[in-house]
C-alpha positions as CSV (number, residue, x, y, z in Angstrom):
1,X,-4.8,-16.4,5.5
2,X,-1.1,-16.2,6.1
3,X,0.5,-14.1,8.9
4,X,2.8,-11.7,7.6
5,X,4.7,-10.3,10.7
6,X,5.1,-12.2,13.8
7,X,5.6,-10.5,17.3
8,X,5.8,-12.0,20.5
9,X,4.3,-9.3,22.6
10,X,2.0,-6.5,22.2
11,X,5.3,-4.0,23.1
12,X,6.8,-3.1,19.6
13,X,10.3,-4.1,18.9
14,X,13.1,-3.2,17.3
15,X,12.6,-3.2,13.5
16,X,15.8,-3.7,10.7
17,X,17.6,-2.1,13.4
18,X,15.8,1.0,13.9
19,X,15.4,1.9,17.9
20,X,12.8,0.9,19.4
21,X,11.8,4.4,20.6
22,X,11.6,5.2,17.2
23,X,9.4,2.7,15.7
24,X,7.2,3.8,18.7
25,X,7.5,7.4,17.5
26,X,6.8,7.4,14.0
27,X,3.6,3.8,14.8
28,X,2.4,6.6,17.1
29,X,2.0,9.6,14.0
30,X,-1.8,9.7,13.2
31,X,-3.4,9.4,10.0
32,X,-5.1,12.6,8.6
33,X,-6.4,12.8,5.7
34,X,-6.9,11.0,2.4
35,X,-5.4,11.0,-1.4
36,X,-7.1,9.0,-4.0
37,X,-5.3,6.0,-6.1
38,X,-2.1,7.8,-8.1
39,X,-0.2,6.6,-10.7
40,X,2.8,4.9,-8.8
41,X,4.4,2.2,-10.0
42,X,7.2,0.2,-8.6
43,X,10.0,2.0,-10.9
44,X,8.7,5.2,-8.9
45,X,9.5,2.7,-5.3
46,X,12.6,0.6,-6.6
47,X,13.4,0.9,-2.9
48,X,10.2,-1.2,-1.6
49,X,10.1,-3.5,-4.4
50,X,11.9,-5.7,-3.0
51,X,9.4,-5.3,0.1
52,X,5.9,-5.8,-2.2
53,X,7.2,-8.3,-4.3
54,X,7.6,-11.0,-1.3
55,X,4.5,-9.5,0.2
56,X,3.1,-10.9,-3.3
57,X,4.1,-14.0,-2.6
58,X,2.9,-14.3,0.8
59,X,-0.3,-13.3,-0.6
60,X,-0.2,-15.2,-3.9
61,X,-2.8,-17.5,-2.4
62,X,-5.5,-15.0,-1.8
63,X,-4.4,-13.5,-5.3
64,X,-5.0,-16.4,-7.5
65,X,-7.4,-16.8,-9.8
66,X,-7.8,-19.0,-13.0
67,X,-7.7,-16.9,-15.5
68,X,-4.6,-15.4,-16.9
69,X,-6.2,-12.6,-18.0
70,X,-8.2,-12.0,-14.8
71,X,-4.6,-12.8,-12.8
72,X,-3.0,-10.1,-15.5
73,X,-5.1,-7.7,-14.0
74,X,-4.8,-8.4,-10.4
75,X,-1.4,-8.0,-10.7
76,X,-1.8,-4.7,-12.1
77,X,-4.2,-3.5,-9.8
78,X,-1.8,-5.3,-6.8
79,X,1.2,-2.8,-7.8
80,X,-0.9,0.2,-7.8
81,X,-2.6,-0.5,-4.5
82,X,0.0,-1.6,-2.8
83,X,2.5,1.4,-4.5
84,X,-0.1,3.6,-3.2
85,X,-0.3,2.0,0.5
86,X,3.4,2.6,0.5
87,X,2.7,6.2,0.2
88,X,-0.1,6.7,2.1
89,X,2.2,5.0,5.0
90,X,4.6,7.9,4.4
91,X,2.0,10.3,4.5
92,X,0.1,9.5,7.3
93,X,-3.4,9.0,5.3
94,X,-5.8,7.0,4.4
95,X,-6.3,5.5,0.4
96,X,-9.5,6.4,-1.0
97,X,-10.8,3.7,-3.7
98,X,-14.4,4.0,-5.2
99,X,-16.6,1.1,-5.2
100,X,-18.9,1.7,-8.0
101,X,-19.1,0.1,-10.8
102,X,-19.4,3.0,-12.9
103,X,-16.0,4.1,-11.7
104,X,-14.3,1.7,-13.6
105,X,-16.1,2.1,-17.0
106,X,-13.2,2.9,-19.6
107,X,-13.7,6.9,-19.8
108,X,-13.4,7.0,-16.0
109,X,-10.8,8.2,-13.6
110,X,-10.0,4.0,-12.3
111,X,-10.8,2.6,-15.9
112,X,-8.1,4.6,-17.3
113,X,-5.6,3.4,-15.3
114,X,-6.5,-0.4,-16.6
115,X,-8.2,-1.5,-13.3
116,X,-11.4,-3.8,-12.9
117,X,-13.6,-3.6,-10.2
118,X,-12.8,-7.6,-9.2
119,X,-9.0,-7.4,-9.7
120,X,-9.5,-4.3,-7.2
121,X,-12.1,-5.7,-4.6
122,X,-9.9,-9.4,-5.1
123,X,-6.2,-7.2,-3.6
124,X,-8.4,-5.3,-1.1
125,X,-10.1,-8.4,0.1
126,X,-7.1,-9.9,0.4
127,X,-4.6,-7.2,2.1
128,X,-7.9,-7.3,4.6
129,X,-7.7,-10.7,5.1
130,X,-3.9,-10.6,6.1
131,X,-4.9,-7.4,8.4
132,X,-2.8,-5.2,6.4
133,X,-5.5,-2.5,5.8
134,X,-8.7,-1.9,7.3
135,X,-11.8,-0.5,5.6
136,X,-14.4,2.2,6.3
137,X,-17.2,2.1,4.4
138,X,-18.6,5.5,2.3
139,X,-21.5,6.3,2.3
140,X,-22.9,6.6,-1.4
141,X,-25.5,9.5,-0.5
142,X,-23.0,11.9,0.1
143,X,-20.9,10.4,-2.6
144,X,-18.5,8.9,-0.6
145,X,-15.5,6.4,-1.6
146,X,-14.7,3.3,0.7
147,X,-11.4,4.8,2.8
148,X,-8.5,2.2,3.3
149,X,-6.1,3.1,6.7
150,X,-2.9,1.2,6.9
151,X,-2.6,-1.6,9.6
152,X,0.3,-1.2,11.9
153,X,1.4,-4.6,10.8
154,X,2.0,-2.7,7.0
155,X,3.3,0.2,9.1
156,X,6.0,-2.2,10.0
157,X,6.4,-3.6,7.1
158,X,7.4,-0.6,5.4
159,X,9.1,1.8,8.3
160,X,12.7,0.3,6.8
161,X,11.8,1.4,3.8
162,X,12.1,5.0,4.8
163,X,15.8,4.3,5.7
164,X,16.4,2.3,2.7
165,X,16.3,5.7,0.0
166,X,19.6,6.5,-0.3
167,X,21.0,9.5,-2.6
168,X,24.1,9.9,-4.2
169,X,26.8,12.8,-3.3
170,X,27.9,14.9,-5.7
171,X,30.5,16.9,-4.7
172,X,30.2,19.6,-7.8
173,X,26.3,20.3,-6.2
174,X,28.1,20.9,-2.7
175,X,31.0,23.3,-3.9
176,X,28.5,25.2,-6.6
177,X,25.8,26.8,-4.1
């Protein structure tokens, strides 16, 4: 287990330059809600890629396994996960990822979007072990998913993210409305 962000006191600091008052106002934003696992890819975040690719690396340990074809698909399930934390950050809610088996059969909603049920229990396991997420379990009676919140340890991780979008001006859009 590897720590990803070190602090030096419980007060939260300044982050990338953002104001302190300001990381405390958007940590402090509660989480409501929850979306199920879209299709987001890191074309769709160019501006975090940067972000979840060393986060890869730092977890690249946990990650491993010895089979290329079983590490093919924890990579693919690591980009949609983590594309989808990235989101849920934004949005203030939690990640909802089934845990049955029969969820990831080939005609179902998670097997169509190429995942396994060990590449996605092997990233979950791991962003759990790095405190990055924490899970609450479903309840399968009342057909319930497993619900993933965001650590604020991720929080921080992606909060310079948000000012990191930037959009080009166009002066012809300006002068035309």
């Amino acid at each position: 287990m590897h720590t990803i962000l070190e602090t030096t006191s419980n007060k939260t600091q300044s982050i990338s330059g953002i104001p302190k008052q300001e990381v405390d106002a958007l940590l402090s934003l509660p989480y409501g809600g929850t979306t199920l696992l879209r299709n987001l890819s890191f074309k769709n975040l160019q501006f975090a890629k940067r972000t979840l690719i060393s986060l890869h690396k730092v977890l690249e340990e946990d990650l491993f396994h010895p089979r290329k074809d079983a590490r093919k698909r924890i990579k693919i399930a690591y980009r949609l996960i983590m594309a989808n934390l990235v989101a849920c950050v934004f949005q203030k809610k939690e990640l909802s990822v089934s845990g049955t088996a029969k969820s990831y059969l080939r005609k179902e909603y998670l097997g169509k979007r190429f995942l396994t049920k060990r590449a996605v229990n092997k990233v979950l396991v791991a962003l759990e072990d790095n405190n990055l997420i924490v899970k609450t379990k479903g309840n399968p009676l009342s057909k319930e998913v497993n619900k993933y919140l965001p650590t604020k340890q991720l929080e921080k991780l992606c909060l310079p993210l948000i000012y990191s979008v930037v959009e080009g001006y166009d002066e012809k859009e300006t002068n035309s409305c």
